[in-house]
PAVEX-144486 format. One record per residue (C-alpha): residue number from 0; x, y, z. Coordinates in nm, 3 decimals, always signed. Layout:
i,u,v,w
NUM,X,Y,Z
...
This chain:
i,u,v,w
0,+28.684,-32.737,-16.571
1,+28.603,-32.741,-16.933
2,+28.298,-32.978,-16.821
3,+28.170,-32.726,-16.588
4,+28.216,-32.411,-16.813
5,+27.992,-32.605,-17.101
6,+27.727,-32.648,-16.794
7,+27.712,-32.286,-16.731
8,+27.702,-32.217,-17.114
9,+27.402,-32.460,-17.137
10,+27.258,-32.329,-16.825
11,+27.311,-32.029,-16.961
12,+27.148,-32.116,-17.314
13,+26.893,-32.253,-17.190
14,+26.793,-31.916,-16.958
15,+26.830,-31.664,-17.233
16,+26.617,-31.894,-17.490
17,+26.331,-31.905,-17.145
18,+26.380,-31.514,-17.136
19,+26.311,-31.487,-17.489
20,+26.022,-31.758,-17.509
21,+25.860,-31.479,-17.235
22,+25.932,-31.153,-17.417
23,+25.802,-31.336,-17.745
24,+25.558,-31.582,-17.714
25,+25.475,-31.845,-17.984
26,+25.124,-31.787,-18.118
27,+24.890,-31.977,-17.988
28,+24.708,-32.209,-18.218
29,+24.334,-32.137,-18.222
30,+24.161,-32.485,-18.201
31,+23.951,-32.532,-18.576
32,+23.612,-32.679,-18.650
33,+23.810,-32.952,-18.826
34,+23.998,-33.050,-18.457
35,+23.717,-33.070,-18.310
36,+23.539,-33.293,-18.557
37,+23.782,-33.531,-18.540
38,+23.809,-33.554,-18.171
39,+23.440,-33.560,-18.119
40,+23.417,-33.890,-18.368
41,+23.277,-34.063,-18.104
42,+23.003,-33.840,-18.008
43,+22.934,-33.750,-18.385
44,+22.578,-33.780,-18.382
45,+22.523,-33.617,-18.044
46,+22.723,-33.319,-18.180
47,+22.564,-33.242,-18.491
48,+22.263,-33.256,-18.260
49,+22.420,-33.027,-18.032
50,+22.555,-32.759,-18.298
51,+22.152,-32.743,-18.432
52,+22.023,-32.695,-18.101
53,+22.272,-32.461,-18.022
54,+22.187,-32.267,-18.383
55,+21.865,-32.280,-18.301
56,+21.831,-32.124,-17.963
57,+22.062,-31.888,-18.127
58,+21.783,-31.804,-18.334
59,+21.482,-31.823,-18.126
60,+21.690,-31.565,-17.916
61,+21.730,-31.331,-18.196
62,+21.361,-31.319,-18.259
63,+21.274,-31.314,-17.893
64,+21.483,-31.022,-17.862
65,+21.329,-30.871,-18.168
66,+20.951,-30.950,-18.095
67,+20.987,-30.822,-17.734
68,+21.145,-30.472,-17.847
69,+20.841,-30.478,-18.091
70,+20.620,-30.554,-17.742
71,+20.759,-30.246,-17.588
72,+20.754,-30.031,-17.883
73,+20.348,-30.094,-17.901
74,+20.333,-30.076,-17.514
75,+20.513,-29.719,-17.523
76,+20.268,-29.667,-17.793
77,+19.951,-29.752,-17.635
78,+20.058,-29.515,-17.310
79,+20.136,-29.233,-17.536
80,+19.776,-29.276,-17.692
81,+19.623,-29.318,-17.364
82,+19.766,-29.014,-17.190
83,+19.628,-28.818,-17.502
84,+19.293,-28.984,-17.459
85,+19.304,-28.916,-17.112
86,+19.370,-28.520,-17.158
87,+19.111,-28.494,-17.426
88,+18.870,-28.627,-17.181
89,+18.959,-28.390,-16.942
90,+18.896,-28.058,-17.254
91,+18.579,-28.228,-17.317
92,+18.519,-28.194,-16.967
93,+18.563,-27.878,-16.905
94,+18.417,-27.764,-17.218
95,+18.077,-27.934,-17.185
96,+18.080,-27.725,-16.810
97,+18.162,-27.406,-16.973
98,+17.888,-27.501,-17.201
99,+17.638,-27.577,-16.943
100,+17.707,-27.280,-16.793
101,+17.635,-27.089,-17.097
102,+17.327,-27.304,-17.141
103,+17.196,-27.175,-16.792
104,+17.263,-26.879,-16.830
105,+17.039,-26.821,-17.184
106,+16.758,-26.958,-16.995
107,+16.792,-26.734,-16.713
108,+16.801,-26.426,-16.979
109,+16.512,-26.614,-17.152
110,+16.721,-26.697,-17.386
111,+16.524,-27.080,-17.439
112,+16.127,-27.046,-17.490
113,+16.110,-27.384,-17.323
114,+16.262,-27.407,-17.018
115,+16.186,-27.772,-17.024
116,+16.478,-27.822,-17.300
117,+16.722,-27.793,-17.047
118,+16.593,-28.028,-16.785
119,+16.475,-28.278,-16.981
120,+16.779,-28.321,-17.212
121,+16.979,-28.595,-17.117
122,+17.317,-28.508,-17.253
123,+17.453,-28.207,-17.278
124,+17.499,-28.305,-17.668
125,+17.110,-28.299,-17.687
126,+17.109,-27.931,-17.555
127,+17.351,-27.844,-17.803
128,+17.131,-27.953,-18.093
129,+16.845,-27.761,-18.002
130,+16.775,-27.506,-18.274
131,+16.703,-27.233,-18.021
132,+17.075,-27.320,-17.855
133,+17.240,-27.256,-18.158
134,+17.046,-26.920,-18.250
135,+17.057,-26.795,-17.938
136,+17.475,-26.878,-17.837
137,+17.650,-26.588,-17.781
138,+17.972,-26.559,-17.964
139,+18.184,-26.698,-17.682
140,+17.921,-26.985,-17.722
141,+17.942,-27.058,-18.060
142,+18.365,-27.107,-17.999
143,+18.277,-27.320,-17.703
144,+18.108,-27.538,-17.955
145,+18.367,-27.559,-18.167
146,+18.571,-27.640,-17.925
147,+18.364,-27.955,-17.811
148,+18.349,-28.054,-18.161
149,+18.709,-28.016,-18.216
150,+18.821,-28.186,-17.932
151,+18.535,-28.497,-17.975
152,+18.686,-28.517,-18.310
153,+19.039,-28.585,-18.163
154,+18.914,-28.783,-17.900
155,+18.764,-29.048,-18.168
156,+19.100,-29.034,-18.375
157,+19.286,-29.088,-18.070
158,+19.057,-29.371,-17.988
159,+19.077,-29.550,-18.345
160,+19.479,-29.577,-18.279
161,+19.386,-29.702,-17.941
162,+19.206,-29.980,-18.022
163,+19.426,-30.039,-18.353
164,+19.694,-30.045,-18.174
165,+19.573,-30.243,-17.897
166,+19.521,-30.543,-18.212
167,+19.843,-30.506,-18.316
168,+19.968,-30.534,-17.979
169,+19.790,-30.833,-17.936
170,+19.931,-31.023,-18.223
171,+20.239,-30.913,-18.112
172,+20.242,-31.023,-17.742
173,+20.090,-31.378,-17.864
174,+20.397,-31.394,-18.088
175,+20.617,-31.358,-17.790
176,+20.482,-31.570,-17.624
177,+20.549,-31.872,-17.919
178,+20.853,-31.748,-17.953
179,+20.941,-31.777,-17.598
180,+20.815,-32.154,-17.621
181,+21.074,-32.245,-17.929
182,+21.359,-32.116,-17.733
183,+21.316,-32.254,-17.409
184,+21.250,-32.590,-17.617
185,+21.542,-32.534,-17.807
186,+21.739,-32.437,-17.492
187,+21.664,-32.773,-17.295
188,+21.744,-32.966,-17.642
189,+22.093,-32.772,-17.621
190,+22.198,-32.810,-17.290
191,+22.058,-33.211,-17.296
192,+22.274,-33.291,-17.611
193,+22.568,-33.085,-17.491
194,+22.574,-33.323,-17.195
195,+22.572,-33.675,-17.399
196,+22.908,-33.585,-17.534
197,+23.240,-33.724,-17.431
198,+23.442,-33.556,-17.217
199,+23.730,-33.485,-17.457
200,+23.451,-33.358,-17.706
201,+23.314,-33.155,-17.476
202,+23.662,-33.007,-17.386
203,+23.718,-32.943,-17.759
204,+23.417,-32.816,-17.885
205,+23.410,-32.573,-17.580
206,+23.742,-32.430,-17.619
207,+23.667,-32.372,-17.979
208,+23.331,-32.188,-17.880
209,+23.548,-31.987,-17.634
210,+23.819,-31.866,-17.926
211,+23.525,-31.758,-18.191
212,+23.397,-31.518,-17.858
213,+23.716,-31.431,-17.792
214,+23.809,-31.308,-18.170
215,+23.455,-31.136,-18.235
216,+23.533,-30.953,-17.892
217,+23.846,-30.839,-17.964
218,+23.750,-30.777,-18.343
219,+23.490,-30.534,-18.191
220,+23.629,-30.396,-17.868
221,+24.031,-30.373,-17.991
222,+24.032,-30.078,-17.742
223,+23.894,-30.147,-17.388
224,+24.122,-30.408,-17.327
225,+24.120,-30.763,-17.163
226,+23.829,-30.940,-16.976
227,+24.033,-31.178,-16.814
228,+23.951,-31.046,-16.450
229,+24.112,-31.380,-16.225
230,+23.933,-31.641,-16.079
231,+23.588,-31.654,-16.203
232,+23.324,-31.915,-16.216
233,+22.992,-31.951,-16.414
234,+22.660,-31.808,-16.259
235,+22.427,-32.117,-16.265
236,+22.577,-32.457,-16.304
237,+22.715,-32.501,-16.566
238,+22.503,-32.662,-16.851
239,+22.207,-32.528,-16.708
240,+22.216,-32.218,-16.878
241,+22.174,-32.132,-17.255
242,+22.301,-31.719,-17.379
243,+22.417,-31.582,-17.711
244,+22.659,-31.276,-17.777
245,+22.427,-30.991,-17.740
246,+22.671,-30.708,-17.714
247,+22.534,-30.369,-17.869
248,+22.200,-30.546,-17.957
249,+21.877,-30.281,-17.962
250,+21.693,-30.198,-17.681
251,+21.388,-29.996,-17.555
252,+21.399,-29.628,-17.577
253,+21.683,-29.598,-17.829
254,+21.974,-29.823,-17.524
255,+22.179,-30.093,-17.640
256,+22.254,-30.372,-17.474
257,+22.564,-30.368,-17.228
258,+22.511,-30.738,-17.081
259,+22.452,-31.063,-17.157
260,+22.104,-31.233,-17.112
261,+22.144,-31.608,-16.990
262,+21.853,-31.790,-16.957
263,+21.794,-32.115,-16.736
264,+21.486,-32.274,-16.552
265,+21.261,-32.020,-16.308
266,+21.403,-32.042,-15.965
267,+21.745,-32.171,-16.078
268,+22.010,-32.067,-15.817
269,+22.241,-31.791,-15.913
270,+22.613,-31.800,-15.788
271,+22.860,-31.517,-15.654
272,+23.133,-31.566,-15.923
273,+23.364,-31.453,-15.749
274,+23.440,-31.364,-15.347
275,+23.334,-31.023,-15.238
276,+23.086,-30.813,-15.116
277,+22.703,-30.762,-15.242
278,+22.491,-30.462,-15.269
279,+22.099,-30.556,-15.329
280,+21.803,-30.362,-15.475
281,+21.467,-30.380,-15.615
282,+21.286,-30.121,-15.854
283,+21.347,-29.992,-16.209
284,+21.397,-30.162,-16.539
285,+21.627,-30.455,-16.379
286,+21.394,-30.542,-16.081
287,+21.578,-30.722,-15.852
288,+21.930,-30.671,-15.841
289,+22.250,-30.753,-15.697
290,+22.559,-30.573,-15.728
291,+22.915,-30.802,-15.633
292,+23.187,-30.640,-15.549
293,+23.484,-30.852,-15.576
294,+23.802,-30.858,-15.360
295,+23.996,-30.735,-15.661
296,+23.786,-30.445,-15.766
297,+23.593,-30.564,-16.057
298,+23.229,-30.590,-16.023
299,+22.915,-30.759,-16.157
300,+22.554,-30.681,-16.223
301,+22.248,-30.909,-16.183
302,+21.959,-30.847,-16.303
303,+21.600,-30.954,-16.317
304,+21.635,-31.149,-16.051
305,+21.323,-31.373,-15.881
306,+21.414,-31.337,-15.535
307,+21.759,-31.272,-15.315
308,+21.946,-31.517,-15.044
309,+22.134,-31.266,-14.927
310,+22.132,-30.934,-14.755
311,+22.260,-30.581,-14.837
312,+22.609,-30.544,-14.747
313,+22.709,-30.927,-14.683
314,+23.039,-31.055,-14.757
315,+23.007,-31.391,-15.006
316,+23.242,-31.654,-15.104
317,+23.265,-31.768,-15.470
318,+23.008,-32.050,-15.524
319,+22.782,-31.901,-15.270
320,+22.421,-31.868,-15.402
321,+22.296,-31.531,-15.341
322,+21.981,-31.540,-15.554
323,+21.723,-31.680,-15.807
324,+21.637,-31.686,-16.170
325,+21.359,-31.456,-16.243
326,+21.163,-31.232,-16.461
327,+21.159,-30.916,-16.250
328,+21.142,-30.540,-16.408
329,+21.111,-30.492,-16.742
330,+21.180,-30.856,-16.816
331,+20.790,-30.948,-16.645
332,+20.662,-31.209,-16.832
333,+20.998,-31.276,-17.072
334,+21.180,-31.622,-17.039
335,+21.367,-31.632,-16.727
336,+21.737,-31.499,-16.747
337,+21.945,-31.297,-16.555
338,+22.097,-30.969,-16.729
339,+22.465,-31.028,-16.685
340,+22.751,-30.744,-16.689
341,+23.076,-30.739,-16.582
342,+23.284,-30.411,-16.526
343,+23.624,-30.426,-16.456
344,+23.673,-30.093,-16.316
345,+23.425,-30.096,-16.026
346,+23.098,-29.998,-16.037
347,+23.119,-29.646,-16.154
348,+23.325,-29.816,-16.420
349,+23.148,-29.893,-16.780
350,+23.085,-30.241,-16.900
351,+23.255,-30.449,-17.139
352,+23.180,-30.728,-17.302
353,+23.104,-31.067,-17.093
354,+23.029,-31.366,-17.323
355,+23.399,-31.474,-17.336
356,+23.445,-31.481,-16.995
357,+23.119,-31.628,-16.959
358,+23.127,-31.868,-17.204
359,+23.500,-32.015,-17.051
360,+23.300,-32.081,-16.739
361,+23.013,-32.188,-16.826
362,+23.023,-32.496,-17.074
């Protein structure tokens, strides 16, 4: 009896210390630079190869990112100047009529001794020159030439910033492009070095990668609460595609970026991450779209898709592929990525931050 009572208090001992292990958790112990160092001693040179590539795309990204908002800045630029070209053309139009008009009607009142000064003049400019014109312009003629002059004056300034801005533009778009080439090389160098290291390196290293997201996210998003949304899988295959932590980075016409960008080769095959339902489109600044819904709620944005392999409305299975790596929208002629968001609310929810939950899936 005594026997079974000491049972029951173990039993018993051993329940209340489970309970309390439950309520209060032991810390986790984040995984340091150090760990993985030591357990990636066989892969040593492979991983110091790895970490530069990795730094590197890191900062070919940053100065893609930077270049192309410069890109967009100048191509914002150059429409602005054009639309005001494109009015003054218009004034000029219609004040060289009214002046034509004016002109005809001097030499109808005999205004011009010469009637030949009219029809041999082969700009309206020329008839404007003429000192008879100019002595015999009525007051409402004289302001039309003003006018002409004033708005031919602003047509040349506005065509000087044109074509200055046009050479800026230029450098500009030829520096994207090189900068595009460095971090596509440095992507391929990342992704073929991350795959010559051992498995337990790889398990290390990636965990550790996974923590530093983790604490920047929840160092800058305390508030919106957990991304862990369930069973979720990468995009592309994983180590086929290269991304960086882009939350709240600068974007065209004052946005910031809600998404992460995760580039891998043109035509790569992009996965449902998770089972649900999809909702395609094409048009606006993220071209080709797809919209999952998943089973439980949350949902995920693609963007800049090359092409679809499914159709509006279709239920998927996680793993499916349901489209392609692309440049479409605004992305035209960038790297190929796809724009990544998650939002755990739905659709009409907002986005939080991704890379975490990316990078866990991904590596």
């Amino acid at each position: 009896m005594v026997a079974l009572k000491g049972r029951y208090r173990a039993l018993l001992l051993i329940t209340l210390v489970a309970l309390v292990a439950s309520l209060f958790p032991l810390p986790i112990r984040a995984v340091t630079k150090a760990q993985v160092d030591a357990a990636c001693e066989d892969s040593r040179e492979h991983l110091a190869e790895y970490r530069q590539a990795r730094a590197d795309f890191d900062d070919a990204a940053l100065d893609y990112e930077d270049v192309l908002l410069e890109v967009d800045t100048l191509e914002h630029k150059q429409r602005r100047i054009q639309g005001s070209i494109d009015n003054r053309s218009e004034d000029l139009a219609a004040i060289q009529e009214k002046i034509e008009e004016q002109a005809v009607q001097l030499y109808m009142l005999g205004g011009f001794s010469n009637p030949g000064i009219i029809l041999s003049a082969s700009s309206v400019d020329e008839v404007l020159t003429t000192s008879q014109f100019l002595s015999a312009a009525t007051v409402g003629g004289q302001e039309s030439i003003n006018d002409l002059i004033a708005a031919k004056g602003e047509y040349g300034r506005f065509q000087e910033e044109l074509d200055e801005n046009s050479d800026v533009l230029e450098v500009a778009e030829e520096k994207a492009f090189e900068v595009r080439g460095i971090q596509e090389e440095a992507m391929e160098r990342e992704q073929a070095t991350y795959a010559k290291l051992s498995g337990t390196c790889k398990d290390l290293q990636k965990k550790y990668e996974v923590e530093q997201a983790a604490a920047r996210q929840v160092a800058r998003q305390r508030a919106s609460g957990s991304v862990q949304v369930g069973s979720f899988i990468c995009p592309f295959t994983p180590g086929r595609t290269s991304f960086r932590d882009t939350w709240g980075a600068p974007r065209s016409g004052g946005r910031t970026h809600k998404g992460t960008d995760m580039f891998a080769a043109w035509n790569e095959p992009v996965y449902a991450v998770a089972a649900g339902t999809v909702s395609i489109r094409s048009g606006g600044l993220g071209g080709n779209i797809v919209w999952l819904t998943a089973n439980n709620g949350v949902a995920y944005y693609y963007a800049h898709l090359n092409g679809f392999n499914v159709s509006n409305g279709q239920s998927v299975s996680q793993g499916q592929t349901i489209a392609f790596n692309g440049d479409s929208g605004n992305a035209k002629g960038t790297s190929p990525h796809v724009h990544f968001q998650l939002h755990p609310g739905g659709r009409g929810g907002a986005a939080v931050p991704s890379y975490a939950t990316l990078a866990a899936a991904c590596k």
